[in-house]
C-alpha positions as CSV (number, residue, x, y, z in Angstrom):
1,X,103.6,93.9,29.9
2,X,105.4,91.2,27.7
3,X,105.1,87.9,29.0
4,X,108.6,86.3,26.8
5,X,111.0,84.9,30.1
6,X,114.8,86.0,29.3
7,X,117.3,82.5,31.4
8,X,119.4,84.3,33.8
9,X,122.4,83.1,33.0
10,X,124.4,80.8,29.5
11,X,123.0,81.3,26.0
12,X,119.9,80.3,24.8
13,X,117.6,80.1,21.6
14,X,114.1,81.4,22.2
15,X,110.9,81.2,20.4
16,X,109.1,84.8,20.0
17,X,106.0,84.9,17.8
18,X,107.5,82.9,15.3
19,X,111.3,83.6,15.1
20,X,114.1,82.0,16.7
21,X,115.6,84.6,18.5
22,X,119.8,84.0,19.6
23,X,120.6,85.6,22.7
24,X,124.1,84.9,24.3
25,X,125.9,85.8,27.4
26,X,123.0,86.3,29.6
27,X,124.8,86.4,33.0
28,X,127.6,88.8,31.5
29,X,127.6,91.8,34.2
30,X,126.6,95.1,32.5
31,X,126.3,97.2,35.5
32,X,128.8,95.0,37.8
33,X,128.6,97.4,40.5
34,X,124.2,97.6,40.8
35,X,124.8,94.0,40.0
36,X,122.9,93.8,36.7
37,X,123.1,91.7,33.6
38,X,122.9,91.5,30.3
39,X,120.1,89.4,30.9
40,X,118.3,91.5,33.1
41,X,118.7,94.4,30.5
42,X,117.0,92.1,27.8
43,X,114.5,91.5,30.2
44,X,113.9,95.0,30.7
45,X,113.2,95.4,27.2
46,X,110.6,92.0,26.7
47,X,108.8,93.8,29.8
48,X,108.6,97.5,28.5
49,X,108.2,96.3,24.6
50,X,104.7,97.1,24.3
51,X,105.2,100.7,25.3
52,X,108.6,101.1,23.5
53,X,107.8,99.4,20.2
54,X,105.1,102.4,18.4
55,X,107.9,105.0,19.1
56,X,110.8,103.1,16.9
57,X,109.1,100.8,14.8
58,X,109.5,102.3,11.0
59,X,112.5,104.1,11.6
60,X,115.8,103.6,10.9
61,X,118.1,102.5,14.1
62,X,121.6,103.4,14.8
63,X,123.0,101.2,17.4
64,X,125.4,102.0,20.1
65,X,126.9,99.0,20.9
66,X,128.4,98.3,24.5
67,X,129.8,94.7,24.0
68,X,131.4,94.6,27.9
69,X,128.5,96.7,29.7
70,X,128.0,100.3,30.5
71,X,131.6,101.1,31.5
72,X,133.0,99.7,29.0
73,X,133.6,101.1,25.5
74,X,131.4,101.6,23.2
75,X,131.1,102.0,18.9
76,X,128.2,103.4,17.1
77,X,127.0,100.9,13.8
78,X,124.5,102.6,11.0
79,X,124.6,99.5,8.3
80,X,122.8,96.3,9.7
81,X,125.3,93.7,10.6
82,X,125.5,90.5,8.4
83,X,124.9,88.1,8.7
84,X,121.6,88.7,10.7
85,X,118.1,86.9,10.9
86,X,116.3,87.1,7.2
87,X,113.5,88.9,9.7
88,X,115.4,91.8,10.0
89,X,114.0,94.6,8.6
90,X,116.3,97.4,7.2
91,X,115.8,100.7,6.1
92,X,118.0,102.0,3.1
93,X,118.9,105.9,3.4
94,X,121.3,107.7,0.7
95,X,123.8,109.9,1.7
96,X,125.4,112.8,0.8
97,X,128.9,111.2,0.7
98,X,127.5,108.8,-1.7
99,X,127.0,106.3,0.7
100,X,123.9,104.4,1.0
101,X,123.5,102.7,4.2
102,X,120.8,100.0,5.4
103,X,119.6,100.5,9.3
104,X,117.8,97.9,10.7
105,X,114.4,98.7,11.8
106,X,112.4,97.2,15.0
107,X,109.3,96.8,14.9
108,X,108.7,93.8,17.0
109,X,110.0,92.1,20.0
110,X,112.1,89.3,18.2
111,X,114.4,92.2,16.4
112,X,114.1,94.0,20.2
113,X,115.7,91.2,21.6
114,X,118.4,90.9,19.0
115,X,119.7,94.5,18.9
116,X,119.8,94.9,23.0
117,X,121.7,90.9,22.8
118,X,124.1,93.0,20.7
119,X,125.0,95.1,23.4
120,X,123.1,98.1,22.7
121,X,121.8,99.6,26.0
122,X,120.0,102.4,24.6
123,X,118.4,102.9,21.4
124,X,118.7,105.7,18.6
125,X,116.2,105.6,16.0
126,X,115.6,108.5,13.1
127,X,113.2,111.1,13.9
128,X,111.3,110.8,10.4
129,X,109.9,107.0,9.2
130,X,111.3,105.1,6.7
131,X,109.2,106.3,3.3
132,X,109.9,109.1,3.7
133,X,113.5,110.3,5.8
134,X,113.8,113.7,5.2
135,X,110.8,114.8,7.0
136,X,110.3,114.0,10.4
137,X,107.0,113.9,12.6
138,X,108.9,115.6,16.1
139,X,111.2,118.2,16.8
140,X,112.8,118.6,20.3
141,X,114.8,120.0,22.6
142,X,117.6,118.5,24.4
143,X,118.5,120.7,28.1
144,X,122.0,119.8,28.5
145,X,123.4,121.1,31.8
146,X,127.2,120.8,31.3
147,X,128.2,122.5,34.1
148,X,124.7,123.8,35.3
149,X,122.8,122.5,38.3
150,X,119.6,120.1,38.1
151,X,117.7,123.0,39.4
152,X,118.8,124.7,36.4
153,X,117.6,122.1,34.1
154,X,114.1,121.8,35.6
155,X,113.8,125.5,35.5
156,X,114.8,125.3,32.0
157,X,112.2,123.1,31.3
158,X,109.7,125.3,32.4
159,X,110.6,128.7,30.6
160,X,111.0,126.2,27.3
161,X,107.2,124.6,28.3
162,X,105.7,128.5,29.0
163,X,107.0,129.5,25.3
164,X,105.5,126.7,23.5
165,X,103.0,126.9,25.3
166,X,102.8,130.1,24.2
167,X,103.0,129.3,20.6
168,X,100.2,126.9,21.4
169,X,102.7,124.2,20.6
170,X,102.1,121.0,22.7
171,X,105.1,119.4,24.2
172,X,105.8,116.3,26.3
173,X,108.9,115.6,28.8
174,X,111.1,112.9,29.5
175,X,113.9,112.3,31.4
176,X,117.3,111.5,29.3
177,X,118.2,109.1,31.9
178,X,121.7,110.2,31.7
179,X,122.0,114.4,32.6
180,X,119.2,116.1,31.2
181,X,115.7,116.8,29.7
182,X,114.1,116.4,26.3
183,X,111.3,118.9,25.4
184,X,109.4,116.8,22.7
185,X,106.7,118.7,20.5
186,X,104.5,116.5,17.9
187,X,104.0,118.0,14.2
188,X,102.5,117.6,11.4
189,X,104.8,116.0,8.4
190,X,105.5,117.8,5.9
191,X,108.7,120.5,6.5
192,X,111.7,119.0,5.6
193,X,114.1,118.1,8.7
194,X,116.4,121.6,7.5
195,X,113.7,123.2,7.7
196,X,112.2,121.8,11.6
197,X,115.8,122.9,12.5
198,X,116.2,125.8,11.2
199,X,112.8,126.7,13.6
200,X,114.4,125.0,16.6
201,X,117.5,126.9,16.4
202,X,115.6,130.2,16.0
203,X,113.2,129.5,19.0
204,X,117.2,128.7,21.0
205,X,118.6,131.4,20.2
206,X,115.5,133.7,21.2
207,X,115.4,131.9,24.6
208,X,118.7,131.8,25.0
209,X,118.6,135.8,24.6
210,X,115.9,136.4,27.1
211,X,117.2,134.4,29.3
212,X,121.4,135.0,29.1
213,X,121.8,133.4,32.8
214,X,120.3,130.3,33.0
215,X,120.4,129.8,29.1
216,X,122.6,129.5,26.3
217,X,122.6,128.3,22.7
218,X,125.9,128.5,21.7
219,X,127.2,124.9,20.2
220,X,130.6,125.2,20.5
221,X,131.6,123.8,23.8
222,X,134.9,126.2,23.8
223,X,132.2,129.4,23.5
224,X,129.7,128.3,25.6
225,X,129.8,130.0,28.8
226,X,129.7,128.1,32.0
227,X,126.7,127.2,34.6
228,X,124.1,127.5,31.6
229,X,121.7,125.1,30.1
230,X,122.1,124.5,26.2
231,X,119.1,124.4,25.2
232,X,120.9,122.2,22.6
233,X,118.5,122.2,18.9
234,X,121.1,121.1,16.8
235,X,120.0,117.5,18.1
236,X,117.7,118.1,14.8
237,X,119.7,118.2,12.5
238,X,119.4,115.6,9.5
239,X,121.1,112.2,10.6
240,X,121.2,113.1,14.3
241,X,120.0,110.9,17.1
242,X,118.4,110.8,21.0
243,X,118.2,108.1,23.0
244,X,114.2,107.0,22.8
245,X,112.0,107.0,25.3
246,X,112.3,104.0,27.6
247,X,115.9,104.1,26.7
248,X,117.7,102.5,29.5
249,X,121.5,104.4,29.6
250,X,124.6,103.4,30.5
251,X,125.1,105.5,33.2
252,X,126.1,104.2,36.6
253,X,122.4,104.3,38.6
254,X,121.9,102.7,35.2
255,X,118.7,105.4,34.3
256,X,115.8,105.1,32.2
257,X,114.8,108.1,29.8
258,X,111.4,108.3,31.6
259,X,108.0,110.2,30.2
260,X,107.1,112.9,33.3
261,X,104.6,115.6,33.7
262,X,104.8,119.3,33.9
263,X,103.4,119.0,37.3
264,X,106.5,116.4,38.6
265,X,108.5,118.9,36.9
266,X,107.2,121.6,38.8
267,X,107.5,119.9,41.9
268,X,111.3,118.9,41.4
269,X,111.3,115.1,39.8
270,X,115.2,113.3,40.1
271,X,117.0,111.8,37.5
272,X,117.7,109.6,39.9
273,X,113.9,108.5,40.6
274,X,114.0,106.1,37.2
275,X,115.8,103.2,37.0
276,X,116.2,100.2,35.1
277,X,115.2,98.2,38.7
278,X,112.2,100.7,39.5
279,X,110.4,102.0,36.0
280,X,108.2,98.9,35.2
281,X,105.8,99.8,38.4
282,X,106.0,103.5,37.3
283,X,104.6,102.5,34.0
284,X,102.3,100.1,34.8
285,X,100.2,103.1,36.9
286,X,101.3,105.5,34.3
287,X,100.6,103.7,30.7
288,X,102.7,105.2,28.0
289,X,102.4,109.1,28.9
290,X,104.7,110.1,25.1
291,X,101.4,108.9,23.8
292,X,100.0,112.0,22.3
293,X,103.5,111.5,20.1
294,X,102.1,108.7,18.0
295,X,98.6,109.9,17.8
296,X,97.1,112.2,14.1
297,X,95.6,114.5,16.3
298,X,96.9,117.7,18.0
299,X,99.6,117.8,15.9
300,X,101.5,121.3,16.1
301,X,101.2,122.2,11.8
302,X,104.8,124.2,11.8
303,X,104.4,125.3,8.1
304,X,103.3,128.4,9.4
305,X,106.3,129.1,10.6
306,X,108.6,127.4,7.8
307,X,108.8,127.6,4.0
């Protein structure tokens, strides 16, 4: 994994393949109570950058910036902050309101290290690439349990793997690292991201009907009825978000959104299991199992099932 040395403590200018890279703050707690630091979430990221990177790089990024740590408060930011390093990459995207907004993009460890030194713990990048935003390369599902069990989550995951498995649809799992599961499924581009969820909230709904007690895919928090999993697919809608894989969260165990198997699935995995203080051994035995996600082949063609 990366070999770039994060100071434990003050500010400091490094040197990262060429760019002078500004981090501050470095012994600021983040997780006061686990005893973590700012610096030690940077360093998370230098370790885990060569498995992270190929999942964000050429796509746009919102950040969610946490300036005093993961129980503090927190703002989202589209438009890349000026001024920033000329290095930056950004990634212009009209919108409907008119406005036309510039993400950065991270493609490399120095722009890594400068969005997590800006207090963003986890990290939300589009679902399609920068040339061409409307059409994205994934869909997924995002398990929420709201007021459902673990249990009911894992089981969830199951019936969701059994029907694309059914539809010969390959899918991947990780951990959120907050609550949850996301059910991730590699496709062809081409349908436009109205279209990918337009499928997703079809295949929800049809679940959710099969399965009205464990299940639900009702939106509306009000209307959704208690001790089910949303088998949430509004997630991919145009514009929308999830933390990526690797994502460290602010949560208090301060959890990683981890890559697992159907088979640790099966057998019960824990939220709990993947931490920021624990992953990096995981993943060196493992490699990068989302993988599959980056590669041409195997890729589910959903035009068959769009216009």
């Amino acid at each position: 994994m990366a070999a770039v040395k994060i100071p434990a403590a003050g500010s400091t200018t490094l040197s990262v393949k060429g760019r002078e890279v500004r981090l501050t703050n470095l012994d600021k707690p983040f997780w006061p109570e686990r005893g973590i630091t700012k610096g030690q979430l940077i360093q998370y990221y230098a370790d885990v950058a060569p498995l992270l990177l190929p999942h964000i790089e050429d796509r746009a990024m919102v950040m969610k910036r946490y300036p005093h740590g993961a129980g503090g408060e927190f703002f989202f930011m589209k438009r890349a902050p000026s001024p920033r390093p000329e290095w930056i990459r950004t990634c212009r995207i009209p919108h409907d309101s008119g406005n036309v907004i510039d993400f950065p993009v991270i493609d490399d460890v120095p722009s890594l290290l400068w969005v997590i030194n800006l207090g963003c713990i986890d990290l939300n990048q589009w679902y399609a690439k920068c040339d061409d935003v409307d059409r994205p390369d994934y869909l997924h599902f995002d398990l929420d349990p709201g007021s459902a069990t673990w249990e009911q989550v894992l089981a969830a995951a199951r019936i969701v793997h059994d029907a694309l498995t059914t539809l010969k649809m390959p899918a991947y799992a990780k951990t959120t690292g907050s609550k949850g599961i996301h059910v991730y499924v590699p496709i062809v581009r081409g349908p436009l991201q109205k279209d990918v969820w337009t499928f997703a909230k079809a295949l929800a709904q049809e679940l959710a009907g099969r399965h009205p007690k464990l299940l639900t895919s009702e939106y509306k928090v009000a209307n959704r009825p208690k001790g089910r999993v949303l088998v949430d697919y509004n997630q991919n809608a145009w514009g929308r978000t999830l933390a990526s894989v690797y994502s460290v969260r602010p949560t208090p165990f301060a959890g990683v959104s981890t890559p697992i198997t159907w088979k640790e699935v099966d057998k019960g995995v824990r939220l709990e299991d993947f931490r920021l203080d624990n992953v990096r051994a995981r993943f060196k035995k493992t490699g990068d199992l989302f993988k599959p996600l980056l590669l041409k082949s195997k890729r589910f063609d959903l035009r068959k099932y769009v216009r």
